[in-house]
Structure formats: C-alpha cells, structure tokens
C-alpha positions, 0 to 999 in steps of 0.5 A: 212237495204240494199234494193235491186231493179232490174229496167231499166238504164232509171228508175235508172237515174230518181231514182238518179234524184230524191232521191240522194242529196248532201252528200250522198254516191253513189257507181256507178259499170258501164263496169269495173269502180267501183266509190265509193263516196261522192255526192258533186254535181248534175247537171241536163241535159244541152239541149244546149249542150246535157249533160245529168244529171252529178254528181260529187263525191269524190271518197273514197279510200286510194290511189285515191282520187279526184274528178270526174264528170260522166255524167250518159247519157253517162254511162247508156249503161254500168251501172251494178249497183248502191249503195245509202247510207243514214244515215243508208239505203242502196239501191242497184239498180241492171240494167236489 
C-alpha cells in the first residue's frame, strides 16, 4: 500500500524523527542525489556542535554500495522528497 502526503521540509524531518527506525528502508530525493537505502542509524541533533539529526544508511545498488551519513538540517533546503518503506507500507512525503 503507497501513501502519499505533501508537508513541509521541517514537518518531514520530525516525520523522520519520529516514525523512521533502524532497518527500515529510506529513499532520500534531495538537489540532484538520489540515496536509496537501509536506515542503520539515527542520530539526533547535536547543540554542542550544532549537527542537526543524521541518519545513516547503506545505500542499495549494485555498483555503489556503502555507507553514508546526512545530516538532514544541512539538506531540508534541498529536499524534494522521500520514500518510507516498512514491512509492506510505503509513504511518500512529497516538500512543498
């Protein structure tokens, strides 16, 4: 079942804040990257050092796959939309 919602880059980011957990899928669309991939990590925001909340994943595909870290503060301005796959329910979050 694929859900669609339209809501802010700020309102995304407490979505993902709130309902993304480790192992679930995340396909982040932000400028020109696309970054499918398994959640492995969430890391809420740092005020000592002013990171904002960060996940990690590893990213599918057949030629590329590793590990990366984005920081989603640092992307919201670019963010386009997002995917969230669990078990069998798929949300898109499309920004406004």
């Amino acid at each position: 079942m694929v859900k669609e919602i339209q809501m802010s880059a700020d309102d995304a980011i407490n979505y993902i804040r709130d309902n993304v957990q480790i192992r679930d899928t995340l396909e982040l669309s932000y400028n020109r990257i696309f970054a499918p991939g398994e959640v492995l990590n969430i890391l809420e925001e740092d005020e000592v050092t002013g990171e904002g909340i960060r996940i990690s994943l590893q990213l599918n595909g057949e030629i590329l796959n590793q590990t990366v870290e984005i920081d989603l503060n640092e992307i919201k301005d670019d963010l386009i939309e997002f995917r969230h796959i669990k078990d069998d329910n798929e949300i898109v979050i499309e920004i406004e």
